[in-house]
C-alpha positions in Angstrom: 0.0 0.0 0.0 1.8 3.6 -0.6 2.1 6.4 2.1 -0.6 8.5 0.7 -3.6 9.0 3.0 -6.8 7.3 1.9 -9.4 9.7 0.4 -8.1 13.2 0.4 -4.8 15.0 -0.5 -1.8 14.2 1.5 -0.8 17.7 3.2 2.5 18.7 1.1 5.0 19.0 3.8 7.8 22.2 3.6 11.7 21.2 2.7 11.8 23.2 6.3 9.7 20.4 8.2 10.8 17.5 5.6 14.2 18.0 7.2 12.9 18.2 10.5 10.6 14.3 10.1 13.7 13.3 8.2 16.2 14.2 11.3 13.9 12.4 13.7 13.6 9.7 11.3 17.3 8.4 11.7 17.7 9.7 15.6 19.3 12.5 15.0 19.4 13.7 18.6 17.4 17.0 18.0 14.3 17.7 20.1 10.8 17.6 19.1 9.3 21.3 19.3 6.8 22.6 22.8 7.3 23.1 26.0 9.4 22.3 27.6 12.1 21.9 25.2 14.0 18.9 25.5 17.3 20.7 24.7 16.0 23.0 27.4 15.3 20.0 29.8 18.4 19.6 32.0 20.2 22.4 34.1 23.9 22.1 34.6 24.1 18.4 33.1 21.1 17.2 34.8 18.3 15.7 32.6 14.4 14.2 33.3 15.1 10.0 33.4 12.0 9.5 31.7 8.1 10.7 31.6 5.5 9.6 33.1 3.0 9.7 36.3 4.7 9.9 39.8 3.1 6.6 42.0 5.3 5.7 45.5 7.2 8.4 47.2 10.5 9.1 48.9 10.8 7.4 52.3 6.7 7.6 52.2 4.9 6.9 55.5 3.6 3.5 54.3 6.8 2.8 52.8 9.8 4.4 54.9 12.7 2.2 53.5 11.7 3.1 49.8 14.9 5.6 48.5 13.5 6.2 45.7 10.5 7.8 43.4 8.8 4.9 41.2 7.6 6.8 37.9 4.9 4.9 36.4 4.3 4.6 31.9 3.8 1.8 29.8 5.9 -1.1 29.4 8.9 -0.1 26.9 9.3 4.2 27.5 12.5 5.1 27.1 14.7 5.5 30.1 17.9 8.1 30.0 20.4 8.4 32.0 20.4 11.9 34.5 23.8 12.5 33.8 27.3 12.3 32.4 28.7 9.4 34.0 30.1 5.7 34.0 27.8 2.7 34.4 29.2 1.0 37.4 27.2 -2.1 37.0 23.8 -3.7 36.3 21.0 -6.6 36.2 19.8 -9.0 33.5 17.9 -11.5 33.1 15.6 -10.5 35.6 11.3 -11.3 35.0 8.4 -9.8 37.1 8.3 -11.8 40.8 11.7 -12.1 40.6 13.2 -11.8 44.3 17.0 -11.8 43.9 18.4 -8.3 44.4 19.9 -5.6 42.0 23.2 -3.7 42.2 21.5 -2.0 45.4 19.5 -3.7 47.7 15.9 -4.2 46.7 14.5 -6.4 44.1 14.1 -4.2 41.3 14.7 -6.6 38.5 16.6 -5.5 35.1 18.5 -2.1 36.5 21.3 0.5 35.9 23.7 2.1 38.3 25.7 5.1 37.3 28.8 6.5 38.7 28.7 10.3 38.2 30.4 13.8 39.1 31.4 15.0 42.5 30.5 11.5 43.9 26.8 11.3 43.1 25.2 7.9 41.7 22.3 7.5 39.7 19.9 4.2 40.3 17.3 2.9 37.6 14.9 -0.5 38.5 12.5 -2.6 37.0 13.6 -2.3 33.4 12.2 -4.3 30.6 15.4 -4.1 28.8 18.9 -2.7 29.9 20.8 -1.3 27.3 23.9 -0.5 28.4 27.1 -2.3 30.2 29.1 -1.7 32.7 32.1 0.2 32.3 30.3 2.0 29.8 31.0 5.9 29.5 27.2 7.8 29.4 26.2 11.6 28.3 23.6 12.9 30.0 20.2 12.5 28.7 21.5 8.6 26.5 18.7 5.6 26.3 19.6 3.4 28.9 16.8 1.2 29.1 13.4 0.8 28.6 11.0 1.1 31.3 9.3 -2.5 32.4 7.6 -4.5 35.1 10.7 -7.1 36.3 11.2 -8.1 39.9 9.3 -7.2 42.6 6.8 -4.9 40.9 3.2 -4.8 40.3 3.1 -2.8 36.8 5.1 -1.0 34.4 7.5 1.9 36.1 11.0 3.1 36.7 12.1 3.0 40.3 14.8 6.0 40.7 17.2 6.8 43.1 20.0 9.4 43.9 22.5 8.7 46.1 25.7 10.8 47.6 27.9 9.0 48.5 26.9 5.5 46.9 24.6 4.4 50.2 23.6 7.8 51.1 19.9 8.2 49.4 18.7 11.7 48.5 15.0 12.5 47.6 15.0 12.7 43.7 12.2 14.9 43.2 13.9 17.4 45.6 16.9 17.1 43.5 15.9 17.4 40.6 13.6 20.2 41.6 16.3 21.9 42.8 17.8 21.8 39.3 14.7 23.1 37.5 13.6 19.6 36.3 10.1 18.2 37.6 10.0 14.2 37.5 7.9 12.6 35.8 7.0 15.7 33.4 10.2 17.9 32.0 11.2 16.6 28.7 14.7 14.2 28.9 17.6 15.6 27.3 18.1 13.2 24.3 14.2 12.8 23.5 12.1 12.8 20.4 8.9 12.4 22.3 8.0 9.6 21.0 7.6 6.5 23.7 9.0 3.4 23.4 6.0 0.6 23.0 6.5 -3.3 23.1 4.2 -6.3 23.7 2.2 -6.3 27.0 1.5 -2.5 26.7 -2.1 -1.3 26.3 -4.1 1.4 26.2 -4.7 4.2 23.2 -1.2 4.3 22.3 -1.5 0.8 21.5 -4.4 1.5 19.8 -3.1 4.4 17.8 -0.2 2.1 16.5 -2.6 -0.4 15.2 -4.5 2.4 13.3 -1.5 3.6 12.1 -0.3 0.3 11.0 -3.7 -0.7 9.5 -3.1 1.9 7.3 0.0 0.7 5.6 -2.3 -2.0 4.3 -1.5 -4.5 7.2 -3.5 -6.9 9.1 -4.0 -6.0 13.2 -6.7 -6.4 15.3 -7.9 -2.8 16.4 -8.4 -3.6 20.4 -5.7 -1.6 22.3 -3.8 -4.5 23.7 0.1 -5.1 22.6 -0.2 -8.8 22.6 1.8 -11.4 19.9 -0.5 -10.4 17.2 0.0 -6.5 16.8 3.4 -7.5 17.3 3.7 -9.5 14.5 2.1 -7.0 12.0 4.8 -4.6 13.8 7.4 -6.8 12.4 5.9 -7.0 9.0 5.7 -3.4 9.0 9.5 -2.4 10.4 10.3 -5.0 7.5 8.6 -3.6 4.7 10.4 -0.5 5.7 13.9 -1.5 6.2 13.9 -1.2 9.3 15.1 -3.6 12.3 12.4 -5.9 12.9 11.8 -6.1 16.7 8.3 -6.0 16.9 8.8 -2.2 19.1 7.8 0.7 18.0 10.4 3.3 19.1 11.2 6.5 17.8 12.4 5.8 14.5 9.4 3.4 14.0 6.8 6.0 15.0 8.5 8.5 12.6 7.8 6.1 9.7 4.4 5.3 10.7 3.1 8.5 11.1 2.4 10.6 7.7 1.3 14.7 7.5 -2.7 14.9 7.7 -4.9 17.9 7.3 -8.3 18.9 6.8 -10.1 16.4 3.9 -8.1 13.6 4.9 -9.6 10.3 6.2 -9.5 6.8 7.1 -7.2 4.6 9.4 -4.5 7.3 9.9 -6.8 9.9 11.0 -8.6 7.4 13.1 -5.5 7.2 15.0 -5.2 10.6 15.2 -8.7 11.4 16.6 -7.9 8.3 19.1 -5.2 10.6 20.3 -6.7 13.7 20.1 -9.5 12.3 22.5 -6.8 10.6 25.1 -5.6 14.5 25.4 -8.7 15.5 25.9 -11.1 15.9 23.1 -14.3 14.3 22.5 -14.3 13.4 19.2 -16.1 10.4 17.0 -13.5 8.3 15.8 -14.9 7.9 12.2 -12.0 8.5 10.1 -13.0 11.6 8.6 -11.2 14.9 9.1 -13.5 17.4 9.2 -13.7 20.6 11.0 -14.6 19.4 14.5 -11.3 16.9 14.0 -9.6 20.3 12.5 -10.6 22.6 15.5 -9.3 20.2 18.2 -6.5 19.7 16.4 -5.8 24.0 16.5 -6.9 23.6 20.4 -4.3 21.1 20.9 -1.4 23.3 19.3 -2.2 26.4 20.8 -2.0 24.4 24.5 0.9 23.1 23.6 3.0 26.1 22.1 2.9 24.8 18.4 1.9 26.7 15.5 -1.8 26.7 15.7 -2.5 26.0 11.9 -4.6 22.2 11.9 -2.0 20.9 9.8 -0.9 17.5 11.9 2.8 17.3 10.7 6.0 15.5 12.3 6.2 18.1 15.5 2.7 18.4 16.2 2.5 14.2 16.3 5.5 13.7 18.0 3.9 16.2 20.7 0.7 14.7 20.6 1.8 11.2 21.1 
């Protein structure tokens, strides 16, 4: 099937913004557009870990050994490292109920443990993948990991900790605070906005992926659920494209999934859009037809979200959206 949305023009995209979905295409390490600005993210080499909604506290009453903030997402958002640093070591192999500790005490599964500046260590738990080795040299705001559900854990989310020295924990919402960065929220240094999404994740991003990849003329089950299926037609997808086949849709995945949509447009691609649309907020029909509700909370979105309020859906405005 081509890359032309079905019925309707396909929105004819500047050289200005084809570079831009082209950059973003390949990784080039640029931030998406909005606000806050990934490039803007960190403050004196300090950078967000990841995005997502803050769950068990800092030494909480109901949980006064826990030394770290758990940051909940789905299964597979990307996890970047907080600072320059070394990776002193990590955890493999781990699977969720798994009770054999990490580098630090706890059983947080599949983890990360950087050395940093001035005596300051970074800890990251639960991970659905590790990326990294020890020994390994970091820059602040690099992938890491991807966030997961390993070890002693009930769902999907990072466990973070800061320490000075090694076994001397620090609140890491203060600290970061303190550096201009709210958990959970401020863009990471390194980011394209786009999440990381792999089987067992569920939800409307899901769902938005299998619209997307509908459209490309392959076979998925529209249900919201990341299981072996959607998967699968991932695969066939991320092959048809030359791309490496892992069945995840990351960044460079979303980039070649998503195409520029505008008023007149319709079918699968805009029904994924409207599914997004509505998951920040709108109430829209999910019909596939880009009309001039679709058009107006597309504008709403934008103008929330510091973009260029014009109702034309290209690479910045989905990378924000998603």
């Amino acid at each position: 099937m081509c890359d032309t949305p079905e019925p309707g023009k396909l929105l004819h995209v500047p050289a200005r913004r084809r570079a831009l979905f082209t950059a973003l295409g390949v990784g080039a390490g640029i931030g998406v557009l909005g606000l806050p600005s990934p490039a803007l993210a960190a403050v004196a080499g300090w950078s967000n870990p990841t995005r997502g909604t803050l769950t068990s506290g800092y030494k909480s009453p109901s949980r006064p050994g826990h030394l770290g903030w758990d940051v909940a997402n789905s299964q597979g958002t990307p996890i970047y490292a907080t600072a320059d640093g070394t990776v002193r070591d990590v955890k493999t192999n781990s699977y969720p109920g798994d009770t054999t500790s990490g580098p630090l005490a706890g059983r947080t599964g599949n983890s990360v443990h950087i050395n940093h500046a001035d005596s300051y260590f970074s800890y990251y738990g639960h991970l659905h993948r590790v990326l990294v080795s020890a020994g390994q040299r970091i820059s602040c705001g690099q992938l890491i990991g991807l966030m997961g559900n390993t070890g002693n854990s009930t769902g999907p989310h990072l466990h973070f900790e800061i320490h000075r020295p090694r076994l001397t924990s620090l609140d890491p919402r203060v600290f970061l605070a303190n550096r201009g960065i709210t958990l959970g929220s401020t863009a990471p240094v390194g980011s394209t906005g786009y999440p990381s999404v792999s089987q067992g994740a569920s939800g409307w991003v899901p769902r938005v992926i299998q619209y997307l990849v509908r459209a490309r003329g392959i076979s998925v089950v529209v249900d919201g659920i990341y299981g072996p299926g959607c998967t699968a037609s991932v695969r066939s997808f991320q092959s048809s494209r030359g791309l490496y086949a892992d069945g995840m849709v990351g960044p460079i995945t979303w980039t070649a999934l998503v195409l520029p949509l505008r008023e007149g447009n319709s079918g699968d691609l805009v029904r994924g859009l409207q599914t997004a649309l509505n998951a920040r907020g709108a109430s829209l029909l999910v019909d596939g037809g880009f009309g001039s509700v679709t058009a107006s909370a597309v504008r709403a979105f934008q103008s929330r979200n510091g973009l260029v309020a014009d109702g034309l859906v290209g690479p910045v405005t989905w990378s924000v959206l998603i």
